[in-house]
VEXPAGU-458130 format. One line per field, with one value per residue (C-alpha): chain; residue in one letter; x, y, z. Coordinates in steps of 0.05 Angstrom, whole numbers. Layout:
ch: c(A, ...)
aa: c(a, ...)
px: c(X, ...)
py: c(Y, ...)
pz: c(Z, ...)
// end
This chain:
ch: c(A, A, A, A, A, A, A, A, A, A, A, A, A, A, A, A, A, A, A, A, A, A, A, A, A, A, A, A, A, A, A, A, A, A, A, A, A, A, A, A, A, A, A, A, A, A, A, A, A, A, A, A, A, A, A, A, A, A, A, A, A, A, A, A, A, A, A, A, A, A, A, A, A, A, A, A, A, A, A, A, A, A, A, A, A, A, A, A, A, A, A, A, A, A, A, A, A, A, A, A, A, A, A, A, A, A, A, A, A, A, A, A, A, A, A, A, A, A, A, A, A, A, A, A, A, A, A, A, A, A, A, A, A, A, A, A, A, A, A, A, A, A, A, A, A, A, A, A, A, A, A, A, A, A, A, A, A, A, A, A, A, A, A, A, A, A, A, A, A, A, A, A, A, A, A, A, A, A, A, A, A, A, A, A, A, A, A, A, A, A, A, A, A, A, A, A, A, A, A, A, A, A, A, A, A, A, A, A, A, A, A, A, A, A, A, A, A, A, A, A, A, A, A, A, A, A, A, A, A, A, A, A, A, A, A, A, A, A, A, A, A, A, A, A, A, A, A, A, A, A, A, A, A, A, A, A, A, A, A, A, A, A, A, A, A, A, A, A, A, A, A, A, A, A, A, A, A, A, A, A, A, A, A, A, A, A, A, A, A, A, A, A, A, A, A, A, A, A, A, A, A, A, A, A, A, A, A, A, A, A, A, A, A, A, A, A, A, A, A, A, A, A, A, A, A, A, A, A, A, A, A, A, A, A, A, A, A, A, A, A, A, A, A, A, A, A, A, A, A, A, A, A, A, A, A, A, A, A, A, A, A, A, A, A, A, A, A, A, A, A, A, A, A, A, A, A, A, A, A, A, A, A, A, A, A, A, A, A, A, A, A, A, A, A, A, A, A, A, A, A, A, A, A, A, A, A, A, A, A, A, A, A, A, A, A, A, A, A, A, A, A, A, A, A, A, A, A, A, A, A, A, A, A, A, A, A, A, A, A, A, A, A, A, A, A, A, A, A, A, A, A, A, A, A, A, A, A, A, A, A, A, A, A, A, A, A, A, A, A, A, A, A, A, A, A, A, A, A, A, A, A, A, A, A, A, A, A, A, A, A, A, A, A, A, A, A, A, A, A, A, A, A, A, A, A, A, A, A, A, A, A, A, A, A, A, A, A, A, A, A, A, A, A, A, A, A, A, A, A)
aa: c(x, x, x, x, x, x, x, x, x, x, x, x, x, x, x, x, x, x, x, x, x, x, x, x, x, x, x, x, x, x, x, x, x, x, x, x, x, x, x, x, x, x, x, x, x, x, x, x, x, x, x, x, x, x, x, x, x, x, x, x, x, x, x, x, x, x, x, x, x, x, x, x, x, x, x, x, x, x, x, x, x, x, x, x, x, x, x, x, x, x, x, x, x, x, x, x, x, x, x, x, x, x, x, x, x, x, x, x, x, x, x, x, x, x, x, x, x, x, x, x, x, x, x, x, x, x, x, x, x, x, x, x, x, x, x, x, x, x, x, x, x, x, x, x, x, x, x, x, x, x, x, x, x, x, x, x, x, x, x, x, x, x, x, x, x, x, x, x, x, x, x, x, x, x, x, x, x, x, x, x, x, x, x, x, x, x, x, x, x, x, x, x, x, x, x, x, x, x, x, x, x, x, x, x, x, x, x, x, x, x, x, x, x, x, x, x, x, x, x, x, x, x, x, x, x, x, x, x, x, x, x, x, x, x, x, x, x, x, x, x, x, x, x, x, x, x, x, x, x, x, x, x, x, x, x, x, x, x, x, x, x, x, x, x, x, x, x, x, x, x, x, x, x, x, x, x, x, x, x, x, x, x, x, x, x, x, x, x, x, x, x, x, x, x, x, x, x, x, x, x, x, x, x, x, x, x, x, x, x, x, x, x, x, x, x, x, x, x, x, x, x, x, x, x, x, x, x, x, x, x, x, x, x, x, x, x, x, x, x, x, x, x, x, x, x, x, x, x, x, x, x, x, x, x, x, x, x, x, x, x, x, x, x, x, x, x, x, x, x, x, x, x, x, x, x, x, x, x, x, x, x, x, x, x, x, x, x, x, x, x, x, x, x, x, x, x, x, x, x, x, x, x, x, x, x, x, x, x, x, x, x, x, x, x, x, x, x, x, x, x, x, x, x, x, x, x, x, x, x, x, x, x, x, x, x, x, x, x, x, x, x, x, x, x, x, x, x, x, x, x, x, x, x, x, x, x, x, x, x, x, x, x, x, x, x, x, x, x, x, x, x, x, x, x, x, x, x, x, x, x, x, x, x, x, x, x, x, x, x, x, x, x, x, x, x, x, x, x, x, x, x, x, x, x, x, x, x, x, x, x, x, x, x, x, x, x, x, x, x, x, x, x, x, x, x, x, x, x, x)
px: c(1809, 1766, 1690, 1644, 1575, 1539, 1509, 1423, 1431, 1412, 1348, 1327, 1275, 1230, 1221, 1206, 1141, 1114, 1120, 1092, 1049, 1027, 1070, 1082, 1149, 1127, 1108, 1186, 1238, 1316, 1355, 1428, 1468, 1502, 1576, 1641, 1684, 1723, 1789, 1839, 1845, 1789, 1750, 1679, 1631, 1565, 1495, 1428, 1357, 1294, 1232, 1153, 1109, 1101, 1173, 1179, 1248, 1227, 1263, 1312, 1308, 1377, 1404, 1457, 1511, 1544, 1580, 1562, 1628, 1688, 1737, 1722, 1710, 1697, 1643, 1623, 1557, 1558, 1581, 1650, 1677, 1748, 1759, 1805, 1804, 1786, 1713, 1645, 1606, 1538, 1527, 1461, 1436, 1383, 1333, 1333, 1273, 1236, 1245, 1195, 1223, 1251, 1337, 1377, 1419, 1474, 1522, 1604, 1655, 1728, 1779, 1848, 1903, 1927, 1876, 1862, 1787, 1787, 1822, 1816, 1823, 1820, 1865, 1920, 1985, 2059, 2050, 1972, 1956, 1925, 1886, 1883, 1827, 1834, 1859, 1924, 1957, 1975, 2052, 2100, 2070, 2088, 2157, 2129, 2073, 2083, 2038, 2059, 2130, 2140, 2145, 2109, 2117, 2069, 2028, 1988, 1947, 1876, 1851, 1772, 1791, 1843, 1849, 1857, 1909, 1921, 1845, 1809, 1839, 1863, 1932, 1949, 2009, 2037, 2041, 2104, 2148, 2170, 2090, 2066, 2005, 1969, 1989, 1967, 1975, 2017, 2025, 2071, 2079, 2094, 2024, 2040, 2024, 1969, 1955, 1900, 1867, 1837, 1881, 1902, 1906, 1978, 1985, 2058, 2066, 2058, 2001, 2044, 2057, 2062, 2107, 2168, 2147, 2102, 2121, 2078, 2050, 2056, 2044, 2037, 2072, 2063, 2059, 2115, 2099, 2120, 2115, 2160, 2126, 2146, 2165, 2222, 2186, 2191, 2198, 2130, 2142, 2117, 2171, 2234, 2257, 2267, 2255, 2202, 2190, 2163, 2144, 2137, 2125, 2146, 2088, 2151, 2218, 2232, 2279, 2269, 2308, 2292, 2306, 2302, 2326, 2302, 2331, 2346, 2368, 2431, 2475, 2477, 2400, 2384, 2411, 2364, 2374, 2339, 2327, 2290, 2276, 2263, 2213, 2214, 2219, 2175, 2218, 2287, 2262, 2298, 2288, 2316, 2333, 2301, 2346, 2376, 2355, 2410, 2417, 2441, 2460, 2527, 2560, 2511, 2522, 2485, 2496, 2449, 2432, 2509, 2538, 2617, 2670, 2750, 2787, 2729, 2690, 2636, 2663, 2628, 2670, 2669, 2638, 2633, 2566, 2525, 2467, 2415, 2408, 2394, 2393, 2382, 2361, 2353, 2315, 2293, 2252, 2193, 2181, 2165, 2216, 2233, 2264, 2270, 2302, 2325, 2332, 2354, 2287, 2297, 2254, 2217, 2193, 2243, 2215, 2239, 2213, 2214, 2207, 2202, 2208, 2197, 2273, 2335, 2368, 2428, 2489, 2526, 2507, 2486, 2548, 2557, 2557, 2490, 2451, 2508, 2490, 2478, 2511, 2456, 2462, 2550, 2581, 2625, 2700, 2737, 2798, 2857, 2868, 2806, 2800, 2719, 2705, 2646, 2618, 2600, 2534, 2506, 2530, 2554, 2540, 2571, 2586, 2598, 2645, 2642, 2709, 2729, 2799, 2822, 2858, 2934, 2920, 2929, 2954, 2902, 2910, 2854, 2866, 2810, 2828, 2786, 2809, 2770, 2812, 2764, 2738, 2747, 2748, 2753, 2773, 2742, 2762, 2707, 2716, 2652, 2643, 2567, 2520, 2567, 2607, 2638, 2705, 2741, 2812, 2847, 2829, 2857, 2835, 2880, 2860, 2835, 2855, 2887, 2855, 2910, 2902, 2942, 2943, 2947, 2887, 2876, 2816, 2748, 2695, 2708, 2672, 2701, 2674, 2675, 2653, 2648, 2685, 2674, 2600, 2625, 2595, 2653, 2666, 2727, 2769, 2762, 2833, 2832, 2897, 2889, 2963, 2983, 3053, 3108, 3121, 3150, 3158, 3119, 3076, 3109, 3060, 3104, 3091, 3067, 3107, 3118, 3069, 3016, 3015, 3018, 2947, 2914, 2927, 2893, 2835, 2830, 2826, 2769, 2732, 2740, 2721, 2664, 2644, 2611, 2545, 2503, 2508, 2519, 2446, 2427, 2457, 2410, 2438, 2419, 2480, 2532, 2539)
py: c(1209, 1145, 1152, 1086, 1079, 1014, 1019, 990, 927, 922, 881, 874, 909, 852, 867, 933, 912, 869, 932, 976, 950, 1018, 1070, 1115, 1138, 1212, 1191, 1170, 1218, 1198, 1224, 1227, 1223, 1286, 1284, 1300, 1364, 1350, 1357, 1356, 1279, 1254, 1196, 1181, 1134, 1163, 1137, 1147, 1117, 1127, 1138, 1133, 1190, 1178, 1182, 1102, 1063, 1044, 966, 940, 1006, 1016, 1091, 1119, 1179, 1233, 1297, 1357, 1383, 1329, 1388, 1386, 1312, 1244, 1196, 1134, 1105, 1065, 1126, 1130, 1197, 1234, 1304, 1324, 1398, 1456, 1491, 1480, 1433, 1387, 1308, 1278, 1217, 1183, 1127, 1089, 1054, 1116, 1159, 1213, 1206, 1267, 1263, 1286, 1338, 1350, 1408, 1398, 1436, 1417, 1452, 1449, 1428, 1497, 1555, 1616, 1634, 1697, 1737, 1769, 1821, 1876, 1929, 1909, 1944, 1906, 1861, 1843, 1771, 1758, 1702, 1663, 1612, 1559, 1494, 1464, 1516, 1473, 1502, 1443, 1431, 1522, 1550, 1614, 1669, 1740, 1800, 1856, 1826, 1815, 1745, 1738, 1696, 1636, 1646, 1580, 1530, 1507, 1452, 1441, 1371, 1347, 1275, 1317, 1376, 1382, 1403, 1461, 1509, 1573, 1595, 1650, 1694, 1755, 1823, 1855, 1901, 1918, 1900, 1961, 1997, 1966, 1899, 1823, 1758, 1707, 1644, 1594, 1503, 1440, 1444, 1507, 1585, 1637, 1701, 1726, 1787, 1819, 1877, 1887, 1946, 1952, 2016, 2030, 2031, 1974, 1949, 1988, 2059, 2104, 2081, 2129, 2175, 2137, 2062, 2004, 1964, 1891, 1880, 1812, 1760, 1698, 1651, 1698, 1746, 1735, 1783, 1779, 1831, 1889, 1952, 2007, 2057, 2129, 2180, 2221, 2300, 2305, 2255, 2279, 2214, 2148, 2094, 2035, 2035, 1974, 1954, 1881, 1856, 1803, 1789, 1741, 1730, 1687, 1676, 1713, 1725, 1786, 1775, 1832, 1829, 1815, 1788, 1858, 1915, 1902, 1938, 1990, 2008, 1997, 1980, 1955, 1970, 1943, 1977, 1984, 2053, 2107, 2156, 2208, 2282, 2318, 2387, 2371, 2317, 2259, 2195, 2197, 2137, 2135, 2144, 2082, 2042, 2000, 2001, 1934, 1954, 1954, 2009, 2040, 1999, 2054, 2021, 2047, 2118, 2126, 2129, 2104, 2159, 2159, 2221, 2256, 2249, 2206, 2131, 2074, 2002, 1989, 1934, 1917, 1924, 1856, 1849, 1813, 1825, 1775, 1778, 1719, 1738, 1693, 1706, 1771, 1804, 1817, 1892, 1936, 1935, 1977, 1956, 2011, 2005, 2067, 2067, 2103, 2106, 2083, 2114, 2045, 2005, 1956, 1900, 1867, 1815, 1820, 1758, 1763, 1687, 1652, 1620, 1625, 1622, 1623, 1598, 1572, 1546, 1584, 1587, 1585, 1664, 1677, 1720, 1770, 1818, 1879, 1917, 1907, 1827, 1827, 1769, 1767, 1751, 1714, 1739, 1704, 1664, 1643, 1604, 1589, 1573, 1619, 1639, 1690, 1665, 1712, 1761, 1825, 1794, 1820, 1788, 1842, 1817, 1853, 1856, 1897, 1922, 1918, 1980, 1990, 1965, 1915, 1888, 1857, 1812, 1776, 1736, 1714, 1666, 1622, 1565, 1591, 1643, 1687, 1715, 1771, 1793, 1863, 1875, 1939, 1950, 2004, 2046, 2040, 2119, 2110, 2144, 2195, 2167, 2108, 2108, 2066, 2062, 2005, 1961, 1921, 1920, 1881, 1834, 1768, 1717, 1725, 1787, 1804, 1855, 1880, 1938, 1960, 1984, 2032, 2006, 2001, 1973, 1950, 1918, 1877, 1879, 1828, 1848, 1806, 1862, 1817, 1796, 1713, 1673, 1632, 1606, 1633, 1621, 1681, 1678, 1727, 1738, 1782, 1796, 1847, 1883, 1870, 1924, 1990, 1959, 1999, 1965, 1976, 1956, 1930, 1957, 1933, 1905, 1944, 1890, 1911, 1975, 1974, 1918, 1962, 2028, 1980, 1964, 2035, 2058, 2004, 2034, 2115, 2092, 2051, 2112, 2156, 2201, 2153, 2102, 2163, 2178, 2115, 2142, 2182, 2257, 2240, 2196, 2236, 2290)
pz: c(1511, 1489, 1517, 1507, 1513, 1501, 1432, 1410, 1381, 1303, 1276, 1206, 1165, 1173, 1238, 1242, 1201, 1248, 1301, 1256, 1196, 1176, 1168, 1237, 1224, 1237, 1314, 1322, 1347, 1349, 1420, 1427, 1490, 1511, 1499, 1548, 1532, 1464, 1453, 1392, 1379, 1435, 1406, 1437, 1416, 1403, 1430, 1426, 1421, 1379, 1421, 1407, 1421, 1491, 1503, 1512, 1474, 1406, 1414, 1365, 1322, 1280, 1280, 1238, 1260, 1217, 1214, 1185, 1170, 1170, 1182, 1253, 1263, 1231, 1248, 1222, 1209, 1270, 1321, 1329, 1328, 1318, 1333, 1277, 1271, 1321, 1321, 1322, 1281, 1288, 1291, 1271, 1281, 1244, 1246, 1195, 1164, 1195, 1136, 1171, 1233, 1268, 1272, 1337, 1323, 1373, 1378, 1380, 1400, 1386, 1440, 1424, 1459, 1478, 1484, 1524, 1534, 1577, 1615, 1687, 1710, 1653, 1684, 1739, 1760, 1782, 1835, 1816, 1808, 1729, 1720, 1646, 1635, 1583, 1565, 1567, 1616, 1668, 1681, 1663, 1589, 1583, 1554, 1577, 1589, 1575, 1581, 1532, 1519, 1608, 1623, 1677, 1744, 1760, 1822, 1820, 1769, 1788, 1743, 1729, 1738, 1776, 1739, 1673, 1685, 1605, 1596, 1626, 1679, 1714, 1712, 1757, 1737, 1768, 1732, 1727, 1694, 1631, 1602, 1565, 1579, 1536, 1526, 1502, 1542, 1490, 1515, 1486, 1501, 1482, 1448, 1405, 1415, 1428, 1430, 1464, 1429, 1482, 1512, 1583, 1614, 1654, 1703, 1702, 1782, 1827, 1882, 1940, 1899, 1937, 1987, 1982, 2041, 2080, 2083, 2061, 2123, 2108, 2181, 2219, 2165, 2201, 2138, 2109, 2033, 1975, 1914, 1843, 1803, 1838, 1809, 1812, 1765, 1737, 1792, 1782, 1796, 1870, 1889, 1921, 1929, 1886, 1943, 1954, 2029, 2072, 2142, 2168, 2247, 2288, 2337, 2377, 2364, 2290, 2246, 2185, 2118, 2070, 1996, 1946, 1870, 1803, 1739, 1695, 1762, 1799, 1853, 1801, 1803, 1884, 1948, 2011, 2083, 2143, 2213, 2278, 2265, 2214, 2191, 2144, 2151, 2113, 2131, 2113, 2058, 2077, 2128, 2192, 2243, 2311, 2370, 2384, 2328, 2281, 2208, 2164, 2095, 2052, 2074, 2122, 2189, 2242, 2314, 2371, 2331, 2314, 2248, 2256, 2256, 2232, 2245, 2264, 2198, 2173, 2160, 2130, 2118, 2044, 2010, 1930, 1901, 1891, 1849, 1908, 1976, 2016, 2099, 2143, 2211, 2271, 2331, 2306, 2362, 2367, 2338, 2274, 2220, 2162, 2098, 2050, 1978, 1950, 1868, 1808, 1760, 1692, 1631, 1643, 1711, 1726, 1762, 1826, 1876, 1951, 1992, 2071, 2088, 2152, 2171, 2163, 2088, 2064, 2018, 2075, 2129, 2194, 2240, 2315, 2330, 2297, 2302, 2306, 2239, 2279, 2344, 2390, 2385, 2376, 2406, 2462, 2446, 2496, 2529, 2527, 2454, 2424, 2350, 2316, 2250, 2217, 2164, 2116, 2102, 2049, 2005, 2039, 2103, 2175, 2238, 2296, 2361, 2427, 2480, 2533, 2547, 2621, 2665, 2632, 2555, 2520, 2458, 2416, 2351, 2301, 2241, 2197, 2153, 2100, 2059, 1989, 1959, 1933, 1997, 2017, 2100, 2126, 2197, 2241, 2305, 2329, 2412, 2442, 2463, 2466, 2475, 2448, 2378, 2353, 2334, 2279, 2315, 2268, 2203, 2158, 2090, 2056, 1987, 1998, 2049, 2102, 2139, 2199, 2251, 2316, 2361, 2436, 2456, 2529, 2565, 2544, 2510, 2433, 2376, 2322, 2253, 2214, 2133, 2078, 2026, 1957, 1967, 1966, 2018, 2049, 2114, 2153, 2219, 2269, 2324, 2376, 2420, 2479, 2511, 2573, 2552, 2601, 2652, 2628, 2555, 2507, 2449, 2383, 2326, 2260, 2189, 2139, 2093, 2017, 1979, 2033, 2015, 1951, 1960, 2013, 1956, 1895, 1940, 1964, 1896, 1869, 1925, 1914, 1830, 1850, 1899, 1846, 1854, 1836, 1889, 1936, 1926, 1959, 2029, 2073, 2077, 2150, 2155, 2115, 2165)
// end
């Protein structure tokens, strides 16, 4: 930065005897102009004036500048300074021909290009905001900002001055897991590295904690929340479960989408379900779903209070672990929801963000039948023959169908068929016995693409579910054929072929290996009766 002043124009000793023919030099006090905030490399000119003693300009008087330590920065005789090194130093100025005059001494401070001042607050836990004040913070000149080895999320960056982003500011970062305790705030630019030596205090549980039991009320999100430095932590010993709990409402109908991961936990640390309904039971220690409510989750698809049945036991359709969950909602009602996150603790917090955002994300685009994720908003299926492009839009995603089948049967067949090879459809058909059971009658779980599937159905009500198995957003083309069977011919269903069996076996068996205790933790016992 260049600073100019207009300098006192110079006259000759001869002069100054005229003004002054005896000597009155003690009567004559130099004055500097204060100085802008220095920085590494800023040159200023310097300016000043030399004043009687009743404060009035001395004309034509000649003053001379200097440093007091040329470490920090240079100045020549006439004024011009360079900031050449960082710290604190003095410039004088002097009147010359007025050797008992009294000289202006002015106090510098060199910043540097990269510098952290203070830091607030003191003590903060996951989630809490940490603010850094200093100069040259402003986010695109950083490589990174950690607190106790955690790099840490940027919330927002104030500048004093919004001409001059590279000088003084506030830079607003989010704690988060794995910082230390105790821990230091290092930052690291274009300009070079600091570390700050004051220490931070770090709690090792996040702003929500507790919320295993009793859920944490975000309430009425109508701008949406956002929060990356949350935290799955150490179970403490009055906790019977590992879960982070949280509760959101729509004041009208929205479209929302519900993002939860992190960078270091995967499908292997947590899974994240969403309903209409639950609560916890403090006597049997474990949640329970309200009567009626629905459940979206991999592998734990509850319809109206119901978990699915197959052969009268327990059934859940199978879906490979993915390592974020994301759920796009549309026209989510108005209501209370519940969005609980079970874990496995680590011997450290592992940090995770949530993100509840106002719309509707995804990888691929939103398709025709949406919103369709859960029973209570299943799409009706047309009789007759039927053919609509859709899509899995997110990872693990669902689409549930609804159909009735007429007095005598019929024979019903769906094909779901997508051009990318590595997705990966699953086909339920599910009887409609509600309010008492659902009933898995027929799937087809074969590998890839395509996903066939034909029976003969006796009347009644039916849903079709549609699950993405591989966690690969693709888009797919859903066929329905609904056909009568001629009179006094009965249905014969074909089997499958030897290479289908051998497919639907290797799939069946990635699933029973992937099955182990661990991830069976993350179902509700209340389910798994």
């Amino acid at each position: 930065m260049t600073v100019r002043v207009v300098a006192l124009s110079l006259v000759s000793g001869a002069a100054f005897a005229c003004l002054f023919p005896t000597d009155r030099s003690g009567e004559v006090t130099v004055q500097m102009d204060p100085l802008p905030a220095l920085f590494l490399k800023d040159t200023v000119q310097l300016s000043g004036r030399v004043v009687d003693e009743n404060g009035a300009d001395v004309p034509n008087a000649e003053i001379q500048f200097a440093s007091q330590d040329s470490s920090v920065v240079l100045v020549t005789s006439d004024g011009r300074l360079l900031a050449v090194g960082v710290g604190n130093t003095n410039v004088t100025a002097t009147a010359i021909s007025f050797d008992g005059s009294q000289p202006a001494v002015l106090p510098v401070v060199v910043h540097g290009l990269l510098e952290v001042d203070s830091i607030r607050p003191k003590a903060v836990r996951f989630g809490d905001t940490v603010a850094i004040y200093g100069v040259g913070l402003e986010p695109d000149s950083l490589f990174s900002v950690t607190l106790g080895g955690a790099e840490l999320p940027i919330f927002q960056f104030t500048p004093q001055d919004p001409d001059a982003p590279d000088r003084f500011g506030t830079l607003t970062l989010w704690a988060k897991p794995p910082a230390d305790r105790f821990s230091t705030v290092s930052v690291l630019g274009f300009r070079g590295g600091v570390v700050h030596p004051d220490t931070v205090l770090v709690f090792q549980f996040d702003v929500f904690e507790p919320n295993d039991t009793v859920p944490a009320d975000l309430g009425d999100l109508p701008l949406g929340y956002a929060n990356p430095g949350l935290a799955f932590e150490q179970i403490r010993r009055d906790v019977v479960v590992a879960a982070d709990w949280y509760t959101f409402t729509n004041t009208t109908a929205q479209d929302r989408t519900i993002i939860v991961g992190g960078e270091d936990v995967g499908a292997e640390i947590f899974q994240v379900f969403l309903t209409n309904g639950l609560s916890w039971d403090g006597v049997a220690f474990d949640y329970t779903l309200r009567a009626g409510s629905w459940t979206i989750g991999p592998e734990l698809y509850i319809c109206d209070g119901l978990t699915m049945t197959r052969f009268g036991a327990p059934f859940q359709p199978s879906q490979l672990p993915f390592p974020i969950s994301v759920l796009a909602l549309g026209d989510l009602p108005a209501g209370t929801y519940h969005i609980l996150a079970p874990f496995v603790a680590a011997p450290k917090p592992n940090a995770y963000g949530l993100l509840i955002a106002n719309g509707y994300l995804s990888f691929r685009a939103r398709d025709v039948a949406e919103e369709n994720d859960y029973c209570d908003v299943a799409k009706p299926l047309a009789t007759g023959t039927s053919a609509a492009q859709l899509s899995i839009d997110n990872p693990q995603d669902v689409d549930w169908f609804e159909f009735s089948v007429p007095a005598g049967g019929q024979t019903v067949a769906f094909s779901a068929v997508s051009p990318d090879t590595l997705v990966d459809i699953d086909l339920y058909i599910i009887r409609d016995f509600r309010p008492l059971s659902l009933t898995v009658v027929d799937l087809s779980v074969d590998f890839g693409t395509p996903e066939t599937l034909s029976a003969f159905l006796p009347q009644g009500s039916y849903f079709l579910l549609v699950v993405d198995f591989a966690g690969i957003p693709g888009i797919y083309t859903l066929s329905a054929t609904f056909t009568a069977p001629p009179a006094g011919v009965a249905p014969v269903r074909a089997a499958p072929s030897p290479a289908q069996v051998e497919l639907r076996r290797l799939k069946e068996q990635l699933v029973r290996e992937r099955r182990d205790a661990r991830l069976r933790r993350f179902l509700p016992r209340a389910t798994r009766r």
